[in-house]
C-alpha positions as CSV (number, residue, x, y, z in Angstrom):
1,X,12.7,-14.1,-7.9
2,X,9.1,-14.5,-7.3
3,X,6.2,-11.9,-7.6
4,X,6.4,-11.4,-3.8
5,X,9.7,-10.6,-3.6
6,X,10.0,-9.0,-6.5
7,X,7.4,-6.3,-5.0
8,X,9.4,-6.5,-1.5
9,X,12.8,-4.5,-3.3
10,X,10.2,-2.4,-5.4
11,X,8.6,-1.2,-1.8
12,X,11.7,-0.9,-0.1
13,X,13.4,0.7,-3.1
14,X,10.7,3.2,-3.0
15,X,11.0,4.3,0.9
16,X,14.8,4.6,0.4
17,X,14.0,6.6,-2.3
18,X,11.8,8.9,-0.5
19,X,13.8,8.9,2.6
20,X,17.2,10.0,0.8
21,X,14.7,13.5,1.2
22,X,12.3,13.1,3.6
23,X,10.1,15.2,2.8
24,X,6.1,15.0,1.7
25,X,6.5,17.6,-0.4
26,X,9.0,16.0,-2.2
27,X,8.2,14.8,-6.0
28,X,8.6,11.1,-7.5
29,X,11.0,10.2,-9.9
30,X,10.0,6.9,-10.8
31,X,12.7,4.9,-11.7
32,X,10.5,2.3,-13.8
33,X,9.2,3.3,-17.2
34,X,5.6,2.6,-18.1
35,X,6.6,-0.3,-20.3
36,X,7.4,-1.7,-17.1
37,X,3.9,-1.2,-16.4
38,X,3.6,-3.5,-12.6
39,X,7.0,-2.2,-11.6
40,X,6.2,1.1,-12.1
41,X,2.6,1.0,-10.6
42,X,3.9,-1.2,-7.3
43,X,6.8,1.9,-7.0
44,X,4.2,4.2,-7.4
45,X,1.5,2.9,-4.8
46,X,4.5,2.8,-1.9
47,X,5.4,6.2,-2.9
48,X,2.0,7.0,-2.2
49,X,2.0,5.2,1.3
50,X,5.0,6.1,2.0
51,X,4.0,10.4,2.0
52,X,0.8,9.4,3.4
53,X,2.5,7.2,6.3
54,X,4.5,10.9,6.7
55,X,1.2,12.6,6.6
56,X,0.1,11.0,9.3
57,X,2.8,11.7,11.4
58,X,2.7,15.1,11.2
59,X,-1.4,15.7,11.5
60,X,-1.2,13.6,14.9
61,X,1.4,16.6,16.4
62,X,-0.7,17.8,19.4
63,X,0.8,21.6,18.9
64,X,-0.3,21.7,14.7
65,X,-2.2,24.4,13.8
66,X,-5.7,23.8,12.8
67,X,-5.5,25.6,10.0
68,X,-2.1,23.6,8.8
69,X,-4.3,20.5,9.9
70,X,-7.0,21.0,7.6
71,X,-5.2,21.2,4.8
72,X,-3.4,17.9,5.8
73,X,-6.8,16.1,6.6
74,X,-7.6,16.7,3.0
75,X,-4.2,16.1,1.2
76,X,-4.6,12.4,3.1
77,X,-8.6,12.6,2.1
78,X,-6.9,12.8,-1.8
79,X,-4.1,10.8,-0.9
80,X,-6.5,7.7,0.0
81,X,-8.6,8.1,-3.0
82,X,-4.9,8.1,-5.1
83,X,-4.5,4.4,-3.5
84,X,-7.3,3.8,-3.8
85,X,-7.2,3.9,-7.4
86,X,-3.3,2.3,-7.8
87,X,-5.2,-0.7,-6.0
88,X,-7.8,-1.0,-9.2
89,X,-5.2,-0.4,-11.6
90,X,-3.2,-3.0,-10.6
91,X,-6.3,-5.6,-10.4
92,X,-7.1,-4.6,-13.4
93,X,-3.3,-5.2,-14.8
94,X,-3.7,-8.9,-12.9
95,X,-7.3,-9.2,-14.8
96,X,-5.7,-8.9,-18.4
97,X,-3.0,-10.9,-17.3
98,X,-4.8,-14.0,-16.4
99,X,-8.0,-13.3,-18.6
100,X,-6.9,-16.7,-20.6
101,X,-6.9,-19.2,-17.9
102,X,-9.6,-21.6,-17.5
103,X,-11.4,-21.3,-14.3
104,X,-12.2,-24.6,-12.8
105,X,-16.2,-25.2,-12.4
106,X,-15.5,-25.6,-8.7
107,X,-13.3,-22.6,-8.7
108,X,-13.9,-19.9,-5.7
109,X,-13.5,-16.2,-5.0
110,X,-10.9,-15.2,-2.6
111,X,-11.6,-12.8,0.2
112,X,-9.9,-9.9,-1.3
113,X,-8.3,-9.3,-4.6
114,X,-4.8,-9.7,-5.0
115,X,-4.4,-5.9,-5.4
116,X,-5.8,-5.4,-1.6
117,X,-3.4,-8.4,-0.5
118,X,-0.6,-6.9,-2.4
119,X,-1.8,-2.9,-0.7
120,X,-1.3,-4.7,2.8
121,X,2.2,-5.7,1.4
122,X,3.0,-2.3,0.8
123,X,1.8,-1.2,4.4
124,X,4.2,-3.6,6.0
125,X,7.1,-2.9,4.1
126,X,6.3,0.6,5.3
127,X,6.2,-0.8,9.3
128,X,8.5,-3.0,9.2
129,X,11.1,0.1,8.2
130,X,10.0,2.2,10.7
131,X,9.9,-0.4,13.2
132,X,13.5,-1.5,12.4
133,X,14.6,2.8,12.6
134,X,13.0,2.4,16.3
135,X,14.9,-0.6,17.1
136,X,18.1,1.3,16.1
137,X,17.5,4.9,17.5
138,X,20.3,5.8,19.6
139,X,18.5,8.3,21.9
140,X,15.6,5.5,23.1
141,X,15.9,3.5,26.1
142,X,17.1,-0.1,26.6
143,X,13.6,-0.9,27.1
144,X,12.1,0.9,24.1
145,X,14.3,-1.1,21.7
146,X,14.0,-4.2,22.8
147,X,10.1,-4.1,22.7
148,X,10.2,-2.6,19.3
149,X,12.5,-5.8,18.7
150,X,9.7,-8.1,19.8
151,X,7.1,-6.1,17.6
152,X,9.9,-6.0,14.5
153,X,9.9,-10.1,15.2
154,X,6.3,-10.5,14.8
155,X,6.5,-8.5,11.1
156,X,8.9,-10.3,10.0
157,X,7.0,-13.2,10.7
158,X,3.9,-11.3,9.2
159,X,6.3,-10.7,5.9
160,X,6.5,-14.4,5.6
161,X,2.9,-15.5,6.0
162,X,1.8,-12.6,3.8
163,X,4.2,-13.5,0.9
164,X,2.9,-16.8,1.1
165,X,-0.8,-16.4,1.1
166,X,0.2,-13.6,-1.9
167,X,1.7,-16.5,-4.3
168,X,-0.7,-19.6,-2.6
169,X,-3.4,-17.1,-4.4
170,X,-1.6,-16.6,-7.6
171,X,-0.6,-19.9,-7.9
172,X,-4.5,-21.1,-7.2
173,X,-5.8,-17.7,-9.9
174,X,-3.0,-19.8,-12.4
175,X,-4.6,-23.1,-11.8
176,X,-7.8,-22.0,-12.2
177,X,-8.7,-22.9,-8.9
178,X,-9.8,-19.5,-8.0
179,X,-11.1,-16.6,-10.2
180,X,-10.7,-13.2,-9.8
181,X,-13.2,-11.0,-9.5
182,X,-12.8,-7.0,-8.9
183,X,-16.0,-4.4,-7.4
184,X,-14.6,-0.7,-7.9
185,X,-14.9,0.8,-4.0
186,X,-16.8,3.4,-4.9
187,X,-15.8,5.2,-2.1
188,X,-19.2,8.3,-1.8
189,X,-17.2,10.9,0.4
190,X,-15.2,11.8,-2.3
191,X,-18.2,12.3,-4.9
192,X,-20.1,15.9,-5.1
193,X,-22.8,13.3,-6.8
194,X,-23.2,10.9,-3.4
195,X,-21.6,13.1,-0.6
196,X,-25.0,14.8,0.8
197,X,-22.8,17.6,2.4
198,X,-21.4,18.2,-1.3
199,X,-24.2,18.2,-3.5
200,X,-26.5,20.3,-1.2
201,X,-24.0,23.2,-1.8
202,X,-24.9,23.1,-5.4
């Protein structure tokens, strides 16, 4: 089993998981231990987009109330900074794990890290469910289910490029034909330090 589809059952292992409850305020119970360290932190970043996929359900419901919305604006506002962080802490996992290979003099810098390739993995894992759960509702229309087929088609297909541009650029990191290379995204809204609406409260 490659790394690809390794992470594939850790995704869809962790929105099974989380839909066995269904619920955002539900805990995780991690199966992997943190000796398992890039199981563990792949099960945890779905988990994460999996609530927040939930979250995102729920704010959109035209009848919420505002207060109820607020609260969920900035459980997602948190939740993004959580992924946000899973993503460096799996580059830097990669980082240690490759810090030994020789990078070739001619050697170039992807487009994103392999974390960010790996987050949009998780994403799709998260679509591709829900898509397949629209394709199999009982109370759509004939219609409705045949156009979420088309759509379920296309990421599948989207599965299969992704997995392959994921271990292209591992294979290329392993060659040394590529380096890696991670910026933290110090994201400001977050930060009472950079947010001007924060620190002018102080």
């Amino acid at each position: 089993m490659n790394f690809t589809q390794k992470s594939w059952k850790i995704f869809n292992q962790s929105i099974e998981d989380y839909h066995q409850i269904n619920d955002v305020n539900s805990t995780i119970q991690n199966p992997y231990s943190e000796s398992e360290l890039i199981e563990h932190m792949l099960y945890k970043k779905n988990w994460i987009d999996t609530v927040q996929w939930h979250l995102e359900d729920i704010i959109r419901d035209p009848e919420i109330n505002p207060e109820e919305a607020l609260k969920i604006k900035r459980w997602i506002d948190r939740s993004n900074q959580e992924r946000t962080d899973m993503v460096e802490y799996i580059d830097s996992w990669f980082l240690q794990k490759y810090k030994e290979i020789k990078v070739q003099p001619d050697a170039k810098i992807n487009t994103e890290s392999l974390a960010w390739a790996i987050d949009r993995f998780s994403i799709l894992a998260l679509k591709v469910y829900h898509m397949q759960e629209e394709v199999n509702r009982p109370d759509a229309s004939e219609e409705h289910r045949a156009q979420c087929q088309k759509k379920l088609t296309v990421l599948l297909e989207q599965h299969e490029d992704l997995s392959t541009a994921i271990e292209e650029l591992l294979e290329d990191i392993l060659a040394g034909k590529k380096y890696m290379k991670i910026y933290k995204q110090m994201k400001m809204y977050n930060d009472e330090e950079l947010n001007p609406v924060l620190y002018k409260k102080k």
